[in-house]
N, C-alpha and C positions, 0 to 999 in steps of 0.2 A: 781309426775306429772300425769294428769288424759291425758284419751284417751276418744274423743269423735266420739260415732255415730249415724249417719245420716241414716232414714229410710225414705222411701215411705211413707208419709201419708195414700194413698190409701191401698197398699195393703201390708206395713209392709217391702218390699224387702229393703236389707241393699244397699245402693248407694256407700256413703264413711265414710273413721275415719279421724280425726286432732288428733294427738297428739300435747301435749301441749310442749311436749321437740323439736319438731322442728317447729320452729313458720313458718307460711306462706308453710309448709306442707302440702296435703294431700293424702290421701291412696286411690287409686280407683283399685278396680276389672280391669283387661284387659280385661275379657272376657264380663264386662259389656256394652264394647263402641262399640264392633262388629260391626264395620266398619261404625257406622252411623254418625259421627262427623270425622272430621281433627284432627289427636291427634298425634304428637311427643316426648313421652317421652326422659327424657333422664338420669334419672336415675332406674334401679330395684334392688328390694326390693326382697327378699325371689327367687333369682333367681334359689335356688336349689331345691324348688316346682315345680319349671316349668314342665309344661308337656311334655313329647318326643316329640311331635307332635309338639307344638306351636316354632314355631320361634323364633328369640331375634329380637328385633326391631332393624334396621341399625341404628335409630337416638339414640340410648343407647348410651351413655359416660361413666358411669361405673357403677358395675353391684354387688352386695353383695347377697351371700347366705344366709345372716339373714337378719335383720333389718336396718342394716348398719352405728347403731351407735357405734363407739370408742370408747370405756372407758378410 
């Protein structure tokens, strides 16, 4: 299964990926949306990167330290 990504035209910055194993997925940066849009996640991804500082978001429903897919 491929993983696709999505850059800035203009100046190359990576925005987001789909992977093709979870369909109607995708992967955005959190520190991308810094506060300028309405955004409710509710599921994280790599939640053991997270930084000390940064928060869990209240609207999280569940949370996986890898990728979070089951084999």
């Amino acid at each position: 299964m491929d993983m696709y990504y999505y850059y800035c035209p203009s100046c190359s910055f990576f925005i987001y990926n789909k992977p093709d194993l979870l369909e109607g997925m995708a992967y955005i940066p959190a520190g991308l949306l810094g506060e300028q849009i309405e955004f409710k996640p509710t599921v994280e991804l790599w939640s053991g990167n997270r930084p000390n500082w940064m928060k869990k978001a209240p609207s999280i429903i569940e949370s996986f330290s890898d990728n979070g897919i089951l084999e």
